[in-house]
N, C-alpha and C positions, 0 to 999 in steps of 0.2 A: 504494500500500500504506500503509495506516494504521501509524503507529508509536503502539504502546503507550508511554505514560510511565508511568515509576513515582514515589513520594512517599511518604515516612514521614508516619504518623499514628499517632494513639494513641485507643484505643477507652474513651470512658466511660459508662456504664448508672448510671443515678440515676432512680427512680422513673418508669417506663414512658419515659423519654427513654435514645435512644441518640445518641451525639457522637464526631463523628471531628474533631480537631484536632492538628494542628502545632507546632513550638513556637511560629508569629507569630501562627494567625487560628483560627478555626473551620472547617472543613472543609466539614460539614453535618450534619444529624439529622436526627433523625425524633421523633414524640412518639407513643404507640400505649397502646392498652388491652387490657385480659385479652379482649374479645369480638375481638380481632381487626381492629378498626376504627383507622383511620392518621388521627389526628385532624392533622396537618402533619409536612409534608417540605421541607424545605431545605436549598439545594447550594449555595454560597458562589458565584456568580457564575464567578469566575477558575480553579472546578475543575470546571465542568458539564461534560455531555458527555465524561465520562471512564466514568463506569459507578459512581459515586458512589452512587446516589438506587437503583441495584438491589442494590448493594451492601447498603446501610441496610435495604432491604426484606426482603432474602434471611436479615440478622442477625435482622432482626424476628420472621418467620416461625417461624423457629428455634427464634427465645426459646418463642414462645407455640405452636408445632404448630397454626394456626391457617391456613385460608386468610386472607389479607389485601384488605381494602376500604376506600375513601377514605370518607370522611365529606362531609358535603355543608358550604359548596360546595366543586366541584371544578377547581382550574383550568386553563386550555387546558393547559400543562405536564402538571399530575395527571391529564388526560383521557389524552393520550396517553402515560403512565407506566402506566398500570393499563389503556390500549388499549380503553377506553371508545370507543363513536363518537357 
């Protein structure tokens, strides 16, 4: 059984970039435009694999009521985030 962790972070939006950080690092972001397009995604290494990078996208979304798509190029990670084959 997987054990969920939890982690305080603090959410900041500053022109089409969203940022989840702690008080010691960066957490991760995302950087996105009005068309919906995920121009970069990054998860701080030490926090992947939590649900981080769906987290970011699901805030994304939100913002802009937009499906969401990667911008080229896309890498092995963003392939299989966006389930690309």
């Amino acid at each position: 059984m997987k054990q969920k962790i939890s982690f305080n972070y603090k959410i900041s939006e500053i022109d089409g970039v969203f940022t989840f950080i702690n008080k010691n690092t960066t957490i991760g972001f995302i950087r996105f435009n009005n068309e919906g397009e995920v121009e970069y995604i990054f998860v701080n290494p030490g926090f992947r694999r939590k649900g981080i990078a769906k987290k970011l996208l699901k805030l994304t979304q939100k913002k802009i009521g937009k499906k969401l798509v990667p911008q080229e190029p896309i890498s092995p990670l963003g392939k299989k985030l966006f389930n690309i084959v």
